[in-house]
PyMOL commands that place a pseudoatom at each C-alpha (Angstrom):
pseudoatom trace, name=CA, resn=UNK, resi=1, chain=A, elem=C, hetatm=0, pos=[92.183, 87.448, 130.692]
pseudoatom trace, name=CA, resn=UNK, resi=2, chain=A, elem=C, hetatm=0, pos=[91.825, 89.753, 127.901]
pseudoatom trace, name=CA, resn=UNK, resi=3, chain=A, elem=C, hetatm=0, pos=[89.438, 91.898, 126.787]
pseudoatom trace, name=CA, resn=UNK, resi=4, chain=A, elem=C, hetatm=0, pos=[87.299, 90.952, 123.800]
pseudoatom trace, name=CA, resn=UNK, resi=5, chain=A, elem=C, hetatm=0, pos=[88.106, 93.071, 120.588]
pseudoatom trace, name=CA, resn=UNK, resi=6, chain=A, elem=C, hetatm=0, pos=[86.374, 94.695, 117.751]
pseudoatom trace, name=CA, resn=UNK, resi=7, chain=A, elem=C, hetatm=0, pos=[89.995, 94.852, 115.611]
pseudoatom trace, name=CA, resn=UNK, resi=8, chain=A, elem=C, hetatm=0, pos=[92.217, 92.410, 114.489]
pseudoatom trace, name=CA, resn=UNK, resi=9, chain=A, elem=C, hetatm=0, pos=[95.485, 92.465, 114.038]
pseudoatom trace, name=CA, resn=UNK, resi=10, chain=A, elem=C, hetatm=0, pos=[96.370, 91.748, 110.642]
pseudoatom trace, name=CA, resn=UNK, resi=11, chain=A, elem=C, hetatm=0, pos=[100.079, 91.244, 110.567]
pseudoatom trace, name=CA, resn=UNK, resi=12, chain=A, elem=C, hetatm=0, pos=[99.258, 88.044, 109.219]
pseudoatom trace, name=CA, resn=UNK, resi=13, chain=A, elem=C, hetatm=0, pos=[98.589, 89.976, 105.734]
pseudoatom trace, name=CA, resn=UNK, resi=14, chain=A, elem=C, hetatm=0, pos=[102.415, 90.892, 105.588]
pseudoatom trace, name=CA, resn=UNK, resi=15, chain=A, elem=C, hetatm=0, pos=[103.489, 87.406, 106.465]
pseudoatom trace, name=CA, resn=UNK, resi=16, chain=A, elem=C, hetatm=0, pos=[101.236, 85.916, 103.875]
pseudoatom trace, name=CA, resn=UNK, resi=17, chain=A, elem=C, hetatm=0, pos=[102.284, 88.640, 101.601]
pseudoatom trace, name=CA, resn=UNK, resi=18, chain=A, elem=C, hetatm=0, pos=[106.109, 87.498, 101.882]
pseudoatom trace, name=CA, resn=UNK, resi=19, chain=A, elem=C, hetatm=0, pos=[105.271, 84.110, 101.221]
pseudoatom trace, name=CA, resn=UNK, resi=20, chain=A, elem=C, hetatm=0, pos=[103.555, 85.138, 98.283]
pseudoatom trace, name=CA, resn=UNK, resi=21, chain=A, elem=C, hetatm=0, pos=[106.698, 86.724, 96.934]
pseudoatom trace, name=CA, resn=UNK, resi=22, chain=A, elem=C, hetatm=0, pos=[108.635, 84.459, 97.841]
pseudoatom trace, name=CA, resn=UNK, resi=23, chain=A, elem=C, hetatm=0, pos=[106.333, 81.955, 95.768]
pseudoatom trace, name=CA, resn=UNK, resi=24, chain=A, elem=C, hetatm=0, pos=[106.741, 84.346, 92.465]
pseudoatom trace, name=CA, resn=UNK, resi=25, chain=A, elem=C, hetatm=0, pos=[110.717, 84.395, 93.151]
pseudoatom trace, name=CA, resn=UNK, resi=26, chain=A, elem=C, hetatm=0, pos=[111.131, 80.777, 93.040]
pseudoatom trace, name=CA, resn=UNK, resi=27, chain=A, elem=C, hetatm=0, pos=[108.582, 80.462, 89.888]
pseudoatom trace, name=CA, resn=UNK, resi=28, chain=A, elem=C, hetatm=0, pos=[110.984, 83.324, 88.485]
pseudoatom trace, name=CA, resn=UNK, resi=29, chain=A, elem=C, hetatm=0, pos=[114.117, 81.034, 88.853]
pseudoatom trace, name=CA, resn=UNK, resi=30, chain=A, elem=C, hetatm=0, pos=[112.234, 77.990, 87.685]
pseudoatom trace, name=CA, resn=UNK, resi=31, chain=A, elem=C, hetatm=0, pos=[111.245, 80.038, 84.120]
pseudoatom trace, name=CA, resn=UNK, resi=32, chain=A, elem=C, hetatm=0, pos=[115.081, 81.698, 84.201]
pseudoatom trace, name=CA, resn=UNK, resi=33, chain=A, elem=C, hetatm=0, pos=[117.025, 77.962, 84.463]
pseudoatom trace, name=CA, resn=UNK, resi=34, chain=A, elem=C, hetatm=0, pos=[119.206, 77.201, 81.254]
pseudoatom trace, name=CA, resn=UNK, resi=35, chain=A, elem=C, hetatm=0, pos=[119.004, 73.815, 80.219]
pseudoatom trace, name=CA, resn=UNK, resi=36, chain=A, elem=C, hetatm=0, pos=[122.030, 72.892, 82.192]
pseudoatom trace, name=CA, resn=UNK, resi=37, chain=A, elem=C, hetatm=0, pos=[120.028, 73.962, 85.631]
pseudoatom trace, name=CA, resn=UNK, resi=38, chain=A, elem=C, hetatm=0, pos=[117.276, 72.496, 84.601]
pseudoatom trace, name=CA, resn=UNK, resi=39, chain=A, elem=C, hetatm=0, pos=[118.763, 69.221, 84.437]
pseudoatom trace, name=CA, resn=UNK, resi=40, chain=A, elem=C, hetatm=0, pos=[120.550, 69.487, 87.759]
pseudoatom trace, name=CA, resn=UNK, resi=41, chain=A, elem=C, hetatm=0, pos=[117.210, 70.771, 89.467]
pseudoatom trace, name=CA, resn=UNK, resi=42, chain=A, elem=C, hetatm=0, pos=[115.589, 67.607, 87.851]
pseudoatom trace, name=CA, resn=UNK, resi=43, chain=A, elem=C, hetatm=0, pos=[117.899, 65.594, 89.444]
pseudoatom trace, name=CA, resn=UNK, resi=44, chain=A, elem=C, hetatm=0, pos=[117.601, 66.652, 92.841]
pseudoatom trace, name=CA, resn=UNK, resi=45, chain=A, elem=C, hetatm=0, pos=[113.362, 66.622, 92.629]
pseudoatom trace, name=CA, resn=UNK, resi=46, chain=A, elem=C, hetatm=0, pos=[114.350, 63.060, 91.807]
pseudoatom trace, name=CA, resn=UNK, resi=47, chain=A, elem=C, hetatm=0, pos=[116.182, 62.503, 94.832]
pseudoatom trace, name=CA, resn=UNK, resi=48, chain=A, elem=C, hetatm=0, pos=[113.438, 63.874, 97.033]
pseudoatom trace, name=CA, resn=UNK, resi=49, chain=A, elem=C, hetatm=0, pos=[110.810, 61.728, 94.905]
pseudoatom trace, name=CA, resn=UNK, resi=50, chain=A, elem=C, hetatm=0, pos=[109.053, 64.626, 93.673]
pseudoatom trace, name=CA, resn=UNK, resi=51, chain=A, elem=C, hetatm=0, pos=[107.579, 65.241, 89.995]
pseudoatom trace, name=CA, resn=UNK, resi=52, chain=A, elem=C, hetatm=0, pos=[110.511, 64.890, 87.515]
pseudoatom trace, name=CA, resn=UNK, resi=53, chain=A, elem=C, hetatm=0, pos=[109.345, 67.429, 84.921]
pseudoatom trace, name=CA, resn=UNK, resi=54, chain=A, elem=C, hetatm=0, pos=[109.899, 71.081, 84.615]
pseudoatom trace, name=CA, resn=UNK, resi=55, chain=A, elem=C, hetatm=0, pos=[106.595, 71.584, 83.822]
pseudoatom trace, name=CA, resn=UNK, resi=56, chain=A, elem=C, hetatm=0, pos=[105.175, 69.575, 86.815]
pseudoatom trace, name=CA, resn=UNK, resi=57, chain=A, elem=C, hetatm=0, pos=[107.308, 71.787, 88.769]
pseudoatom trace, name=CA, resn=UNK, resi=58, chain=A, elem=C, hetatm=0, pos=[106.674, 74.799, 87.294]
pseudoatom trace, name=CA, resn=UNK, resi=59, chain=A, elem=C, hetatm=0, pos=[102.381, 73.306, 87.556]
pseudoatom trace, name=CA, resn=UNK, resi=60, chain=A, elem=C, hetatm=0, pos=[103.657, 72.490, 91.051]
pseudoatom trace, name=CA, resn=UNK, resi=61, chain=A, elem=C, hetatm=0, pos=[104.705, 75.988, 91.976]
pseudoatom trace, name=CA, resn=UNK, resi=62, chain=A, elem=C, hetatm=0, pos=[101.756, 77.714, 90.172]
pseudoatom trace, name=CA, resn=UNK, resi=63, chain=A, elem=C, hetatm=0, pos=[99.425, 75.500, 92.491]
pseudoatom trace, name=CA, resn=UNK, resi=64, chain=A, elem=C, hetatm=0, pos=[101.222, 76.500, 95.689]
pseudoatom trace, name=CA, resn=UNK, resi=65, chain=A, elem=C, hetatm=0, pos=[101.138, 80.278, 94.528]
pseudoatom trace, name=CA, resn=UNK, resi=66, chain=A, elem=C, hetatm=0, pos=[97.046, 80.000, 93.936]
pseudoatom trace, name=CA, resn=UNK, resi=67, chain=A, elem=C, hetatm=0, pos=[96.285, 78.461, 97.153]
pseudoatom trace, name=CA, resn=UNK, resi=68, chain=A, elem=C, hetatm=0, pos=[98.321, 80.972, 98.976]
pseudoatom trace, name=CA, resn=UNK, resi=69, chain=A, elem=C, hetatm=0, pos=[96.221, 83.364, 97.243]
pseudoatom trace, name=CA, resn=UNK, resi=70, chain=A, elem=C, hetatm=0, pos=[92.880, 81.392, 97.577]
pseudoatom trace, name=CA, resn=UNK, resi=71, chain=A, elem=C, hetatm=0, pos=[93.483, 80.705, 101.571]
pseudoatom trace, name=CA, resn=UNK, resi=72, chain=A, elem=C, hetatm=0, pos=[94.390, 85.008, 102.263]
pseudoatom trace, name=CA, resn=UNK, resi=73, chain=A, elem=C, hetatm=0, pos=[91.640, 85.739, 100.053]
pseudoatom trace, name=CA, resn=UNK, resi=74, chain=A, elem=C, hetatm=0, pos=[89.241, 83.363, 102.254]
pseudoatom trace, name=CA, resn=UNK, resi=75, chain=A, elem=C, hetatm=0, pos=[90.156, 84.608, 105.197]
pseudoatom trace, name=CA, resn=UNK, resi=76, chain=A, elem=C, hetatm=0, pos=[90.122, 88.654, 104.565]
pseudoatom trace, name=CA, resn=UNK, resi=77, chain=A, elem=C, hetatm=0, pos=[86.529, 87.466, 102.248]
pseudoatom trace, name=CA, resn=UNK, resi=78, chain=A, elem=C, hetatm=0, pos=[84.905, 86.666, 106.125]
pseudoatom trace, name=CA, resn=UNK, resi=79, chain=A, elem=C, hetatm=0, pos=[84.454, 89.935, 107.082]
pseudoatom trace, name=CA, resn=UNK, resi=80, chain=A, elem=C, hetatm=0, pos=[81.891, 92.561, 106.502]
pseudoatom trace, name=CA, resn=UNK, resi=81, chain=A, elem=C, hetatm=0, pos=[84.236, 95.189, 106.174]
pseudoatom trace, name=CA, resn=UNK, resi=82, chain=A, elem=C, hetatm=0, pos=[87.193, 96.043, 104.146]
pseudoatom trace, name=CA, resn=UNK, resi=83, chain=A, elem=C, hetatm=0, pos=[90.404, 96.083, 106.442]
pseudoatom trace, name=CA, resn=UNK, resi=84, chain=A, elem=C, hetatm=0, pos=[91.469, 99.042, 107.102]
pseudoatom trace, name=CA, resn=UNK, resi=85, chain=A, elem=C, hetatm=0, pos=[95.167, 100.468, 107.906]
pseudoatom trace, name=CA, resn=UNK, resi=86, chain=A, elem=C, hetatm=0, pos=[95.918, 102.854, 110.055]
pseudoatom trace, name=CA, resn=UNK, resi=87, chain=A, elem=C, hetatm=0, pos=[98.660, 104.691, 109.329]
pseudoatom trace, name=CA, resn=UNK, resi=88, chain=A, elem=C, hetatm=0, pos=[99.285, 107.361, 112.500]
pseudoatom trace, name=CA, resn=UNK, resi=89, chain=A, elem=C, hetatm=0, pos=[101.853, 106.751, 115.242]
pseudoatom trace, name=CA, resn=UNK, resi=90, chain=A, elem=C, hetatm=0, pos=[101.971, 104.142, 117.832]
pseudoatom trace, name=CA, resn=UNK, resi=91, chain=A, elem=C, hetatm=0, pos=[102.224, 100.032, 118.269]
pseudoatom trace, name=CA, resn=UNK, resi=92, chain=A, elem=C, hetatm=0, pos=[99.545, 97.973, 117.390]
pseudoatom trace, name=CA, resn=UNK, resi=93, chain=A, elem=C, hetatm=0, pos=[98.415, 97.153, 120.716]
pseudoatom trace, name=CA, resn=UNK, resi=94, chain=A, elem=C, hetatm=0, pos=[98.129, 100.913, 121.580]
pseudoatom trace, name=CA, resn=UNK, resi=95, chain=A, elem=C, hetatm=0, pos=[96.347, 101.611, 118.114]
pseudoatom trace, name=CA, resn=UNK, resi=96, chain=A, elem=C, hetatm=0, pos=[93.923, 98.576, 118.973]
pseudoatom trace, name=CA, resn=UNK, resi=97, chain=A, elem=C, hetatm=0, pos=[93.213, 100.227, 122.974]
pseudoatom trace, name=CA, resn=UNK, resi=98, chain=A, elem=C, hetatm=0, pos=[92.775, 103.432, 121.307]
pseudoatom trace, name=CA, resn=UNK, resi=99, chain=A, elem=C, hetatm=0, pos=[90.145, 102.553, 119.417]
pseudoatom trace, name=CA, resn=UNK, resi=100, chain=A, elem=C, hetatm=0, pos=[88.557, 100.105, 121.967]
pseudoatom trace, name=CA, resn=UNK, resi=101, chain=A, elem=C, hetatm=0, pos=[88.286, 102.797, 124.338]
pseudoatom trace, name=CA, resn=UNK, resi=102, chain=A, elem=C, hetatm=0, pos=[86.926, 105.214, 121.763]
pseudoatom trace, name=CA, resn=UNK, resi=103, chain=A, elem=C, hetatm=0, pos=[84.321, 102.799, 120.456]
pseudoatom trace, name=CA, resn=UNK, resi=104, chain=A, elem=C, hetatm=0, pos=[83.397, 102.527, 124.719]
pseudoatom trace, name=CA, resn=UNK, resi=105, chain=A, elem=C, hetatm=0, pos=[82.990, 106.079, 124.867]
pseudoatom trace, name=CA, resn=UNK, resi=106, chain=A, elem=C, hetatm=0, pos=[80.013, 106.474, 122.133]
pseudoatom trace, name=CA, resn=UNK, resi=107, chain=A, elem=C, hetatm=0, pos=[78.398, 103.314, 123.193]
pseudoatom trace, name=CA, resn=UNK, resi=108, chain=A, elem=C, hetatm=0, pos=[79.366, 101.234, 120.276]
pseudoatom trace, name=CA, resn=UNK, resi=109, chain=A, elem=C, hetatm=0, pos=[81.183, 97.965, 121.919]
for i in range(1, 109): cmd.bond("trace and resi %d" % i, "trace and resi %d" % (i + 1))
show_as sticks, trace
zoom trace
């Protein structure tokens, strides 16, 4: 069993971060389609039964962009502290026993 932690891991920061972007980049096509795209992209929301206009799409993909934001902006909200990154050598689980074992030795865990 492990040991209870102080620190979290916050790798999910970058993953949320790369969906983000990858949010933006699609929004970016959507806004960068000429007319001819546009109508082919229609089509194929069709197909898949989704909203048929390019603005419900493009209301569609602004939506999924804000709750990405919302939901990572929750979760880093519930803490008392601002995250903080270290930036010195070694993995993440020896950065995280590091400063376990330094919070041990003044008495602070």
């Amino acid at each position: 069993m492990e040991a209870l932690t102080h620190f979290l891991a916050v790798g999910f920061v970058r993953e949320s971060l790369h969906e983000l972007l990858q949010q933006t980049e699609n929004l970016r096509s959507l806004l960068e389609m000429d007319e001819a795209a546009r109508q082919v992209f229609l089509r194929e929301r069709a197909a898949a039964d989704a909203p048929t206009t390019f603005q419900a799409a493009l209301q569609q993909g602004v939506g999924d962009l804000e709750s990405s934001v919302r939901e990572l902006l929750g979760v880093l909200e519930q803490f008392e502290s601002d995250p903080v990154v270290y930036t010195g050598q070694g993995d993440t689980v020896a950065v995280l026993a590091m400063l376990e074992r330094l919070l041990n030795e003044n008495g602070q865990a």
